[in-house]
C-alpha positions in Angstrom: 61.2 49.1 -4.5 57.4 49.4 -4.6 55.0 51.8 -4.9 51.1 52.5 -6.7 49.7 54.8 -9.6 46.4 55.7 -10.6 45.7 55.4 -14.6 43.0 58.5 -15.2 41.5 59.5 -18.3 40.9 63.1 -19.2 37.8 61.5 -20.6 36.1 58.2 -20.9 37.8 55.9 -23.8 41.0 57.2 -23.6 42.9 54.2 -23.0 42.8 53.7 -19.8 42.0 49.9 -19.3 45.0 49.1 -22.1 47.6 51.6 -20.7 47.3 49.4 -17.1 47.3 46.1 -18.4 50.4 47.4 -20.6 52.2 48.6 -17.1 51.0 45.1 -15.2 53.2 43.5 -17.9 55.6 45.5 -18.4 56.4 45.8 -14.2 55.8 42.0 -14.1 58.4 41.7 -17.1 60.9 43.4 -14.8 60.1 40.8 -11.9 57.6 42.9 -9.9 55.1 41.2 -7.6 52.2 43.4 -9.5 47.8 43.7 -8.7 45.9 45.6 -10.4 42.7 47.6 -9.4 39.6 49.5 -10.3 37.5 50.7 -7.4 34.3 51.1 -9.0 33.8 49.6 -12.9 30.2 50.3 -15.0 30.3 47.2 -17.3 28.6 44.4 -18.3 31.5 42.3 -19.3 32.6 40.4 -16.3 34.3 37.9 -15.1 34.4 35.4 -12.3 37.2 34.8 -9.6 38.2 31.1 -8.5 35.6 31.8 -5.1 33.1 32.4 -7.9 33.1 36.4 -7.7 32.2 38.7 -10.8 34.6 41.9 -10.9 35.1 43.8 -14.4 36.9 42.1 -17.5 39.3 44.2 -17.9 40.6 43.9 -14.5 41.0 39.9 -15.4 42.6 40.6 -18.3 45.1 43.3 -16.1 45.5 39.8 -13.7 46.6 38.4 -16.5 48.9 40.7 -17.5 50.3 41.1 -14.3 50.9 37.1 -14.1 48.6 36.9 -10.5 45.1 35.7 -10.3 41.8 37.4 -10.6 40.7 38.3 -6.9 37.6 40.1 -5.6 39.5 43.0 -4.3 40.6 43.9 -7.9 37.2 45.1 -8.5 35.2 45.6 -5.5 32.6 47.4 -6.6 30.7 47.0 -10.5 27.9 48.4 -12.0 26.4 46.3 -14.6 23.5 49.0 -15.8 20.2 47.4 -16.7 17.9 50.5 -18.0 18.5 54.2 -18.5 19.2 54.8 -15.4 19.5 51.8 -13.4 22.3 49.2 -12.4 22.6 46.2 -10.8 25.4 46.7 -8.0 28.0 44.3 -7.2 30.4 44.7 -4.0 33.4 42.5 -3.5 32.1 40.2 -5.6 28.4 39.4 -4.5 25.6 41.5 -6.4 23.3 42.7 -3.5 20.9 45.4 -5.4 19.4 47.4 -8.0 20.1 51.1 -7.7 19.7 54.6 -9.6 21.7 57.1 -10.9 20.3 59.5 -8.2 20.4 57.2 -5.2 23.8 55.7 -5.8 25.3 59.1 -5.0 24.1 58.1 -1.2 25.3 54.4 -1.5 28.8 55.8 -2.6 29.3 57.1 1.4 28.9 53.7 2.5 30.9 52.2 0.1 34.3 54.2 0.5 36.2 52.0 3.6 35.0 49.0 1.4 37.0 50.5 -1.3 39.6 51.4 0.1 40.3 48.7 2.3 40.8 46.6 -0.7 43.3 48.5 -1.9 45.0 48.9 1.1 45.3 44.9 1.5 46.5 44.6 -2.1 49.0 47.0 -1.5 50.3 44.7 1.5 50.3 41.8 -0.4 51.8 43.1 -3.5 54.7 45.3 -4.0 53.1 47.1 -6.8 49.4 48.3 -7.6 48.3 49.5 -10.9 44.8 51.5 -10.2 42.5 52.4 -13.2 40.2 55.3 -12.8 37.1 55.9 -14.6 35.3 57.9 -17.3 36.8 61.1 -16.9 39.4 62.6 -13.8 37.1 65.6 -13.0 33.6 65.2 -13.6 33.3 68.1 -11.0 29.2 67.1 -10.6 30.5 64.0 -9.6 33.4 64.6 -7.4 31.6 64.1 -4.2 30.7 60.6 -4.9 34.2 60.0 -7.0 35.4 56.9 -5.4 37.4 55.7 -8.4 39.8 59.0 -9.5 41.5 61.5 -8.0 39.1 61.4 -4.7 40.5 57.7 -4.2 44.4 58.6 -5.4 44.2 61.3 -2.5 42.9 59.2 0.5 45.2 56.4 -0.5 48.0 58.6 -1.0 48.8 57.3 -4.2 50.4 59.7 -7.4 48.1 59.5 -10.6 48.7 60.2 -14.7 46.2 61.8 -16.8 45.7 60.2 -20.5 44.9 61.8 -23.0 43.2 60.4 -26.5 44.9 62.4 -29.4 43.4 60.6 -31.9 39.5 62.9 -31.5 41.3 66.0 -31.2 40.9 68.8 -28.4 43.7 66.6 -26.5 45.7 69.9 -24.9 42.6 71.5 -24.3 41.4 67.9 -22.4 44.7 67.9 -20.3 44.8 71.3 -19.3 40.9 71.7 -18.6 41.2 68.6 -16.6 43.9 70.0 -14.3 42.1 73.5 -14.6 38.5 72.0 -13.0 40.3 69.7 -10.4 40.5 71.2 -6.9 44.3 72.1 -5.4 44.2 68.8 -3.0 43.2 66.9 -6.2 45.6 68.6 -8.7 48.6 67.7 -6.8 47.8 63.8 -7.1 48.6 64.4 -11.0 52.1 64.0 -11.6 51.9 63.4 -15.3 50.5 63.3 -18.8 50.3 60.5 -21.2 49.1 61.4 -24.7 47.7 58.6 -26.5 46.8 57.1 -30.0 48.9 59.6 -32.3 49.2 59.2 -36.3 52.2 61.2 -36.7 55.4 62.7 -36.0 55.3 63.1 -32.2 57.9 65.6 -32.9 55.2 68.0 -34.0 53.7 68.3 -30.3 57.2 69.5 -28.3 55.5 72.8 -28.2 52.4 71.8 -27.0 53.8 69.7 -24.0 56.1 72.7 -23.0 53.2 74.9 -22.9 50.9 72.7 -21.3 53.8 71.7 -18.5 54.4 75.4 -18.5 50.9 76.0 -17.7 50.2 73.3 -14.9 53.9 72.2 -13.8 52.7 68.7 -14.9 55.3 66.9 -17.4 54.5 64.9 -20.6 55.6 61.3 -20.2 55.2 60.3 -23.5 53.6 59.9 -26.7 51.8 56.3 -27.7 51.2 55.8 -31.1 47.9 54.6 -32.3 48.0 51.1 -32.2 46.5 50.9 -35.8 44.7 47.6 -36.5 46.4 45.5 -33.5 43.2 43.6 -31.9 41.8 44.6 -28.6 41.0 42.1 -26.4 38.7 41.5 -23.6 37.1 45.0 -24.5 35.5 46.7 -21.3 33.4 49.6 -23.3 30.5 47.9 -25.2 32.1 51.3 -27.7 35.0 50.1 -28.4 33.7 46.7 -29.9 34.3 48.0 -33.5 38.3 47.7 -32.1 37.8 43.9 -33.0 37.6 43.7 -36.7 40.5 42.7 -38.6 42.0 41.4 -42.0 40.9 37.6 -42.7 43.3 35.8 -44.5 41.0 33.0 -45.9 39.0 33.1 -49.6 35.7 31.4 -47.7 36.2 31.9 -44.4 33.0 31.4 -41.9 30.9 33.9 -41.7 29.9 35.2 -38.4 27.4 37.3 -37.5 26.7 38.5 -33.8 23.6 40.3 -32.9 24.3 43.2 -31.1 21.5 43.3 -28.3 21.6 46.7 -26.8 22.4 45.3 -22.9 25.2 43.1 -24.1 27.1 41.3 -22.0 30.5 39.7 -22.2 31.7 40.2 -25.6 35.1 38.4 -24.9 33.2 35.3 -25.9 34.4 36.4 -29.6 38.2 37.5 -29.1 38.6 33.4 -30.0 36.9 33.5 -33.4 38.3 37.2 -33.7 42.0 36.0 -33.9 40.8 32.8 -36.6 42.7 33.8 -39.5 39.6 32.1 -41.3 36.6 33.3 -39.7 34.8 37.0 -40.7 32.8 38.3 -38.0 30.1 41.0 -38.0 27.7 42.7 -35.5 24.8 42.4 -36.9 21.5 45.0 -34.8 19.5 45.1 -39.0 18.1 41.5 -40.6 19.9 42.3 -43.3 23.2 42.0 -41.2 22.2 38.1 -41.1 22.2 37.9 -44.7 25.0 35.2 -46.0 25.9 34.3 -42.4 26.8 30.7 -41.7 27.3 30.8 -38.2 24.4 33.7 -36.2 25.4 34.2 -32.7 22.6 35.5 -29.9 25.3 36.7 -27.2 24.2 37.4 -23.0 22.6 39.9 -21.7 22.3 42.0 -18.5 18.3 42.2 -19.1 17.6 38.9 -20.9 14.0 40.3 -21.5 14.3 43.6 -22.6 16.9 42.3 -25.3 14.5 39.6 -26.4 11.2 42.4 -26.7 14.0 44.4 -29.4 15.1 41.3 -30.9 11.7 40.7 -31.5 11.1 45.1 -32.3 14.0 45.1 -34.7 12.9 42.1 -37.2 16.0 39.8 -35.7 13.9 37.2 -34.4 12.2 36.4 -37.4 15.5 36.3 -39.5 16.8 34.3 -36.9 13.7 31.7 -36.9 14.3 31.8 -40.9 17.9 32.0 -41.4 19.4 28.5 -42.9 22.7 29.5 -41.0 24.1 27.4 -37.9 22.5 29.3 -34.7 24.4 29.4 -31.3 22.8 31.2 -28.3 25.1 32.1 -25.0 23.4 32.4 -21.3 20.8 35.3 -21.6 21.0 34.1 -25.7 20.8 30.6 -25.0 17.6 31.5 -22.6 15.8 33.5 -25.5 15.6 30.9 -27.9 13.8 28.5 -25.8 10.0 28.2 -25.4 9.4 30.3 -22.7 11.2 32.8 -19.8 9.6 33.3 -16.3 11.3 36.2 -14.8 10.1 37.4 -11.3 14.1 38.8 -10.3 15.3 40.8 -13.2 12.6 42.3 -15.2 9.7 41.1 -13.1 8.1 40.4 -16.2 6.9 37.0 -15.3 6.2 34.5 -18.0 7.1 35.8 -21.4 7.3 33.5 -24.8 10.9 32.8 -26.4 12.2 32.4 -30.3 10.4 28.6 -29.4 13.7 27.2 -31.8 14.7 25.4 -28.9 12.9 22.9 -25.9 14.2 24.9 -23.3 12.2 26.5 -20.3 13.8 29.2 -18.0 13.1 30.2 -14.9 15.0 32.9 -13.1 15.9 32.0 -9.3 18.0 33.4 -6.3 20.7 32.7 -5.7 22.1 33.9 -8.7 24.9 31.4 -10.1 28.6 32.5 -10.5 31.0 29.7 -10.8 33.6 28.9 -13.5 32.8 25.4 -15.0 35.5 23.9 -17.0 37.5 26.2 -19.2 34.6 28.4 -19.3 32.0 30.2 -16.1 28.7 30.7 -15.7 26.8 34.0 -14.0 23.2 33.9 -14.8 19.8 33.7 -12.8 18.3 31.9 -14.9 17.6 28.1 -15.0 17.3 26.7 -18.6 15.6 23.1 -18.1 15.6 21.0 -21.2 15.3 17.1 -22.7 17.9 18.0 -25.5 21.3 18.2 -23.5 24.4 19.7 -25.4 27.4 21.0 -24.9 29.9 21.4 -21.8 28.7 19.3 -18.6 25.4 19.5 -20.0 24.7 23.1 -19.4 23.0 23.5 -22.8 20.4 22.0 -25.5 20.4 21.3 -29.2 17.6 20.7 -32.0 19.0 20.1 -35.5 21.5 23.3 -36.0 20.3 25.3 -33.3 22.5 25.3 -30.0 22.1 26.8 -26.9 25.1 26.8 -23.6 24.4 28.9 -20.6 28.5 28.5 -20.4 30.8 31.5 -21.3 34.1 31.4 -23.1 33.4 28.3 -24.8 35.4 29.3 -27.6 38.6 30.3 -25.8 38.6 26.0 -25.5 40.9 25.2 -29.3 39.9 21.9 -29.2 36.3 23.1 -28.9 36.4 26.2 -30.9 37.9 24.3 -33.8 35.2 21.4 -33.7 32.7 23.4 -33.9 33.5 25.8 -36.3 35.0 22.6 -38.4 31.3 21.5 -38.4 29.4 25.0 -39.5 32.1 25.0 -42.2 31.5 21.9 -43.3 27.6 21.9 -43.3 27.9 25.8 -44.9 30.5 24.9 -48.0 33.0 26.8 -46.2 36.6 26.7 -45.2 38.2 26.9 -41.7 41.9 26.2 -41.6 42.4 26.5 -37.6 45.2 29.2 -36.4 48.4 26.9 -35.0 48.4 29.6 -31.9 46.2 28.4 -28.8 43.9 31.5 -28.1 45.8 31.5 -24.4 49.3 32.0 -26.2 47.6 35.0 -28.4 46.6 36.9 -25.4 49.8 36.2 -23.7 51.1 37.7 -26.8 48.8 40.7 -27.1 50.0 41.5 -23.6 53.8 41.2 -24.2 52.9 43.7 -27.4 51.4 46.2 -24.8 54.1 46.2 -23.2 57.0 47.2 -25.5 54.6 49.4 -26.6 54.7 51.0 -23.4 58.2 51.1 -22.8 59.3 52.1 -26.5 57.2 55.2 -26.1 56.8 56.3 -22.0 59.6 57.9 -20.2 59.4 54.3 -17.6 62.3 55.9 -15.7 60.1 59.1 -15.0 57.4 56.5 -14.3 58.7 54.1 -11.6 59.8 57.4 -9.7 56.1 58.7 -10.1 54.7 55.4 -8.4 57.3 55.2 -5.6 56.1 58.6 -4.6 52.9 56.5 -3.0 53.0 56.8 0.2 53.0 53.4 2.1 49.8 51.6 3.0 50.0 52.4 6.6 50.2 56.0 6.3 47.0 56.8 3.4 45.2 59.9 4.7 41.9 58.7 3.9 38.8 59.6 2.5 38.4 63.6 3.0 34.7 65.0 3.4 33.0 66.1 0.1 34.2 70.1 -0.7 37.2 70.1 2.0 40.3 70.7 0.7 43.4 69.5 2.4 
């Protein structure tokens, strides 16, 4: 057997991103050689291949899930936005521009065989492909530069589900005016409804899905209950960062807070200190959030000097010159608390003055750097020079209790998480008992969850005969031209 299916959303945050790394486990629990795949990604939380590629972190996390490693093709195009209405574009791996929200529509055209052919050769080296799409299935202003939905599903001749989040309401209405908007060519790539995060009785919907399979000839796979306060990790959506709070077991645990600059990058960095039974963390965009913090966290950025100006706008920077906590900056945060940043690449602000808590001076440079180092990677421009060395293979600086480490995932190390936070405990009056879990055994864990989720809930069966529909790689249509139907 193999075969491929498109994950769509009948809008953006439905649960796309956890429904495919659910079915990557799931299908790889059942021995299937699986890949996943998202043709186009708007994130700023990436992640870097072996070759020292960036493609979207939740496709790394679907890798993961699907037991193969993270590969270019996965992800080969990603939009890491920089302004309003601006993003930094990265194909198969490599950024290679800036572009707009009104001139990307053109870029799309030359971007479809790249697209495409990825998928194809994942589908030839892998028996089974798990596709995401994005924001919503039929964003009808958009469907002539959709490479990522329905569009995509048709030219590779590959069935597709709709999901559908319950949980804000309006979710028949969602499904059906989804089908209702898509053309015929499109409509018949949807072969089924998933309706997701539901407090309930799912009994209470049979006459919904009747009417609504009635209407469109579409069946309802299944009902997924809301997943309640299970933590999501490696989050895609800077939204859905709220989705990693939970309970804290300890009487003192360390407090940490995390500003929340408004470009963040790569929030993973916290799933570690997330899953510490005794560690409290917080976002913190207010001074007052820093208030009682022992441990204040400056995360990366996508525009290291934009972030630093509201830093600096919102009152932050002073609280985080005067707070008596521990202070940790990451890449873009690392950069800010130095002395100075001379940006000619991504802001083209030239020389602008840092927090000065740290003897570090950055200058952005080509080529931009993308490389794992250790247990953590790197992807930056900048080049933090300093006398006051810390951290992993030196790629960081420390005065006093201020630290600074251009290296991300530093905390998925246990040895290293643990050390550190056993020190800011221990200089705050606070109490960190480790967790006895290694942070790679609680993801692995997380994932296996997904996945009984998933099968306790979908029809599977119904599933598997949905994705063998695909038709083999050899034998995709292609890309149709914008407003012909089939």
């Amino acid at each position: 057997m193999s075969g491929a299916l498109l994950v769509c959303g009948a809008t953006s945050g439905a649960g796309k991103s956890t429904i495919a790394s659910a079915l990557c486990r799931s299908w790889s629990d059942a021995g299937r050689d699986v890949a996943p795949f998202k043709a186009q990604n708007m994130s700023n939380h990436a992640a870097v291949t072996a070759d020292g590629g960036e493609i979207g972190r939740a496709q790394a996390m679907q890798a993961l899930a699907a037991r193969v490693a993270p590969d270019r093709r996965m992800n080969p195009i990603l939009l890491k936005p920089s302004a309003t209405h601006t993003s930094h574009l990265v194909v198969m791996g490599d950024e290679v521009s800036v572009t707009d929200a009104a001139g990307y529509g053109e870029v799309t055209r030359g971007l479809r065989d790249v697209v495409l052919d990825a998928f194809t050769s994942l589908r030839v080296e892998h028996d089974w492909v798990v596709a995401e799409g994005a924001g919503g299935a039929a964003e009808i202003n958009l469907l002539d530069r959709d490479l990522v939905n329905l569009p995509l599903a048709a030219a590779a001749g590959m069935p597709a589900i709709v999901v559908v989040d319950i949980d804000r309401g309006g979710a028949f209405a969602a499904a059906y005016g989804t089908w209702a908007l898509l053309p015929d060519h499109l409509r018949r790539q949807v072969r089924g409804f998933v309706f997701n995060q539901f407090r309930g009785d799912p009994s209470l919907l049979g006459p919904g899905h009747a009417e609504l399979t009635d209407r469109t000839g579409v069946p309802v796979l299944g009902v997924l209950p809301h997943l309640g306060h299970h933590p999501m990790l490696g989050l895609e959506d800077s939204l859905d960062l709220a989705a990693t709070a939970r309970p804290v077991s300890s009487s003192a645990p360390v407090r940490v807070a995390v500003v929340r600059l408004p470009h963040l990058a790569n929030p993973s960095d916290f799933d570690p200190l997330v899953m510490e039974p005794s560690v409290s963390l917080r976002w913190a965009t207010h001074p007052d959030d820093l208030e009682g913090a022992d441990l204040v966290i400056l995360p990366g950025s996508r525009t290291t000097v934009a972030d630093l100006a509201w830093v600096r706008e919102s009152g932050l920077a002073d609280a985080v010159a005067g707070t008596d906590a521990v202070v940790l900056g990451i890449c873009a945060g690392y950069q800010m608390l130095g002395r100075w940043i001379d940006d000619p690449i991504e802001s083209r602000a030239g020389r602008v003055a840092g927090l000065d808590l740290l003897d570090v001076q950055t200058t952005f440079a080509r080529p931009k750097i993308v490389r794992r180092t250790g247990s953590g990677y790197e992807i930056r421009w900048g080049r933090p020079v300093t006398d006051e060395p810390w951290g992993p293979a030196s790629e960081g600086s420390r005065r006093g209790s201020v630290h600074g480490t251009s290296v991300h995932g530093l905390f998925d190390d246990d040895d290293f998480r643990h050390s550190f936070l056993g020190e800011v405990a221990r200089l705050r009056g606070r109490r960190h008992d480790p967790s006895p879990v290694p942070f790679d055994a609680v993801v692995d864990a997380h994932l296996d969850h997904l996945a009984t989720w998933l099968r306790e809930h979908l029809d599977m069966a119904a599933l598997d005969e949905i994705a063998t529909s695909a038709l083999p790689a050899a034998d995709a249509p292609g890309w149709v031209r914008p407003g012909r139907a089939r």
